[in-house]
C-alpha positions as CSV (number, residue, x, y, z in Angstrom):
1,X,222.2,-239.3,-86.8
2,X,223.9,-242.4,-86.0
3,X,222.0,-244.8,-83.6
4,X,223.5,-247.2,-81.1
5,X,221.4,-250.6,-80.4
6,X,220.6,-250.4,-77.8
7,X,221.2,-246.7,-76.7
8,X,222.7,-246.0,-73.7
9,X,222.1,-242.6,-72.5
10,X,221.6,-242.5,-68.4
11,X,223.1,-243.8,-65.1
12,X,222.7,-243.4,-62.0
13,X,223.3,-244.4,-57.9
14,X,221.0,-245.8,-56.1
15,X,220.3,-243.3,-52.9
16,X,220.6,-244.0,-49.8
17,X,216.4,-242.6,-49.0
18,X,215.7,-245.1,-52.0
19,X,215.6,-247.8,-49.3
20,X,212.7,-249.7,-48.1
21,X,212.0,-251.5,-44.5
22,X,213.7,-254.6,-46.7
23,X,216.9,-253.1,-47.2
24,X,216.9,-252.8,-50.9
25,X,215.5,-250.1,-53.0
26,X,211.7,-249.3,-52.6
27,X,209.5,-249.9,-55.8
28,X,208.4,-246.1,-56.3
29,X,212.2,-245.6,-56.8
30,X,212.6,-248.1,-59.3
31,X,210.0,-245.8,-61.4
32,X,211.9,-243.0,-60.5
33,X,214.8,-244.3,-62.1
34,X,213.4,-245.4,-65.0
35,X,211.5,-242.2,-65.5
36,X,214.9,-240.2,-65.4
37,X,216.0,-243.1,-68.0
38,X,212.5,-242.2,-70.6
39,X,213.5,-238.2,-70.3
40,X,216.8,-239.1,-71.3
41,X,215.6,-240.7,-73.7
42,X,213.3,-238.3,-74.8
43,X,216.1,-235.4,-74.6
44,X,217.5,-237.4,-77.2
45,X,215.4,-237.5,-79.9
46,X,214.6,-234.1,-79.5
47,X,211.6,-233.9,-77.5
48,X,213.4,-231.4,-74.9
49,X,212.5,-228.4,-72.7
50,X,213.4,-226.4,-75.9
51,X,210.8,-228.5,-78.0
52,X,208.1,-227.7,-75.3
53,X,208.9,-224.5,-75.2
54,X,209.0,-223.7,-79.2
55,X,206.3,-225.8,-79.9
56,X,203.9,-226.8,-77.0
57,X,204.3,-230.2,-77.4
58,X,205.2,-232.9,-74.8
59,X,204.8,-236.6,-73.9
60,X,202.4,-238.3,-71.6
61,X,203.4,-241.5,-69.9
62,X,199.7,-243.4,-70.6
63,X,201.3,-247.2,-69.5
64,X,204.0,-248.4,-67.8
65,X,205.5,-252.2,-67.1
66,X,207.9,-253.1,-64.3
67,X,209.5,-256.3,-64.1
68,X,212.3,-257.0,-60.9
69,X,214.7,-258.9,-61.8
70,X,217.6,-259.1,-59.2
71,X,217.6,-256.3,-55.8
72,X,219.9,-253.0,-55.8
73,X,220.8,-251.9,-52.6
74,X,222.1,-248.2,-51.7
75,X,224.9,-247.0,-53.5
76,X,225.2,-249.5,-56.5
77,X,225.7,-247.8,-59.5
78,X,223.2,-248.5,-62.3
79,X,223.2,-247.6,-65.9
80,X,220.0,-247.9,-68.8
81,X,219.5,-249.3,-71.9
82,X,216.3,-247.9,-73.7
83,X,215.5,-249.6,-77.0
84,X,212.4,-248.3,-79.3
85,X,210.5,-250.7,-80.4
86,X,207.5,-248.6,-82.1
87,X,206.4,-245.2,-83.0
88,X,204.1,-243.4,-85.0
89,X,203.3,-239.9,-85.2
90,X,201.7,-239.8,-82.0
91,X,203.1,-242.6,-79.9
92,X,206.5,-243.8,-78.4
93,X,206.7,-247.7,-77.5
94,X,210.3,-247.9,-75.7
95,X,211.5,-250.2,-73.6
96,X,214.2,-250.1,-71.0
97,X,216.9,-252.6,-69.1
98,X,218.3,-251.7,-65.5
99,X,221.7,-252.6,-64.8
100,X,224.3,-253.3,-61.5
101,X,226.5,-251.0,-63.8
102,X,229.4,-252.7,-61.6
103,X,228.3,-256.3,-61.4
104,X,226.4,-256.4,-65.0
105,X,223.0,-258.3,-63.7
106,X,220.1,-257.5,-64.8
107,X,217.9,-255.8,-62.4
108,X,214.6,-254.9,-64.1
109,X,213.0,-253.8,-67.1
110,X,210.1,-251.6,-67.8
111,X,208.1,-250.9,-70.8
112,X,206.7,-247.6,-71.2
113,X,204.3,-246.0,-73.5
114,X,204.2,-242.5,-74.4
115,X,201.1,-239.8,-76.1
116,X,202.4,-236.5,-77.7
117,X,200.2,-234.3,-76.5
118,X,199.4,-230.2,-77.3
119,X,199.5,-228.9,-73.6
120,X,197.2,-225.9,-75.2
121,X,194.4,-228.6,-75.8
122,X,195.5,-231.5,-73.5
123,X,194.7,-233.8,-76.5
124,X,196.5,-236.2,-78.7
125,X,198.7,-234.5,-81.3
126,X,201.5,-235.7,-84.1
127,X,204.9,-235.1,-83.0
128,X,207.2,-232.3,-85.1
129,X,208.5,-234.4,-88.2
130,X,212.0,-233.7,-87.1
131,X,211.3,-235.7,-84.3
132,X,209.8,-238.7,-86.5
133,X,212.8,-238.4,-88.5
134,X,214.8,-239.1,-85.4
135,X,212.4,-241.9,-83.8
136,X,212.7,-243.5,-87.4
137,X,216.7,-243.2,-87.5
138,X,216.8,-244.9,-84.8
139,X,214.3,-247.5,-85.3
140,X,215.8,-248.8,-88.8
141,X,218.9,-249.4,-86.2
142,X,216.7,-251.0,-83.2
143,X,214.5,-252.8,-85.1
144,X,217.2,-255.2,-85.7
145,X,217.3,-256.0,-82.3
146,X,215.6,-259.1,-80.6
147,X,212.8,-258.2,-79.3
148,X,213.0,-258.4,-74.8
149,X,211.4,-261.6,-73.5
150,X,209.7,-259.2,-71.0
151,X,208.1,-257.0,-73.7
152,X,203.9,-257.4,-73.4
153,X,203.9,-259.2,-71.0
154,X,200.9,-259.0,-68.5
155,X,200.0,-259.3,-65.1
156,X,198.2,-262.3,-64.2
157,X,197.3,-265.7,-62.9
158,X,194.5,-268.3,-62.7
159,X,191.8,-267.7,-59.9
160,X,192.4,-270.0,-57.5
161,X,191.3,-273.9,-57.8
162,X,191.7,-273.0,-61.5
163,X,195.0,-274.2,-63.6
């Protein structure tokens, strides 16, 4: 499996119900988005309707970073980058870029980390090992890759009178 750094496997228009009272797309939809990005994603290292089904396995979204960059209004086209920067047997640490697919700005980021989990138990469970081979093709390829400035970053700021 050859890799590309980093992948680009989604795109998308903002709709026209994606806009807020401030004339640009609404928050919740900017999850939205990147959510269709992660299952993308996901599809492509194998973790699939056909993986649920066969094996009962599936991930949980257990965090998730947004950073806004730059506003997308309705009917801008927008295309994902998703770059993996960790995995073990039971986690996925993948990060994602938003783009103005026509004007190429950056217009947010998010950070995402998923669980496997065994739907029978509801619990924490390794992934198949064909899907670790896959996460780990793909890592020895994005681990090259500088890792985004936005990447662990937290929210937060000095209580006020405080510097």
């Amino acid at each position: 499996m050859s890799a590309a750094a980093p992948l680009e496997l989604h795109s998308e228009v903002v709709r026209p119900e994606w806009i807020d009272y401030n004339g640009h797309m609404n928050v919740a939809y900017y999850v939205l988005a990147f959510d269709h990005a992660c299952d993308a994603f996901l599809d492509h290292v194998g973790l699939d309707a056909a993986y649920r089904t066969r094996t009962g396995g599936t991930t949980f979204a257990v965090e998730c970073h947004i950073t806004y960059q730059r506003e997308v209004a309705a009917g801008d086209p927008l295309r994902f980058t998703t770059q993996l920067l960790a995995y073990d047997e039971k986690r996925i640490h993948h990060f994602h870029c938003m783009y103005h697919a026509r004007e190429g700005y950056l217009a947010a980021t998010a950070e995402w980390m998923s669980l496997h989990v065994d739907l029978t138990t509801r619990r924490v469970a390794p992934m198949a090992p064909e899907v670790q081979t896959r996460l780990a093709d793909i890592y020895a390829v994005h681990s090259t890759l500088a890792r985004p400035p936005e990447a662990g970053r937290a929210v937060g700021m000095a209580p006020p009178g405080r510097t």
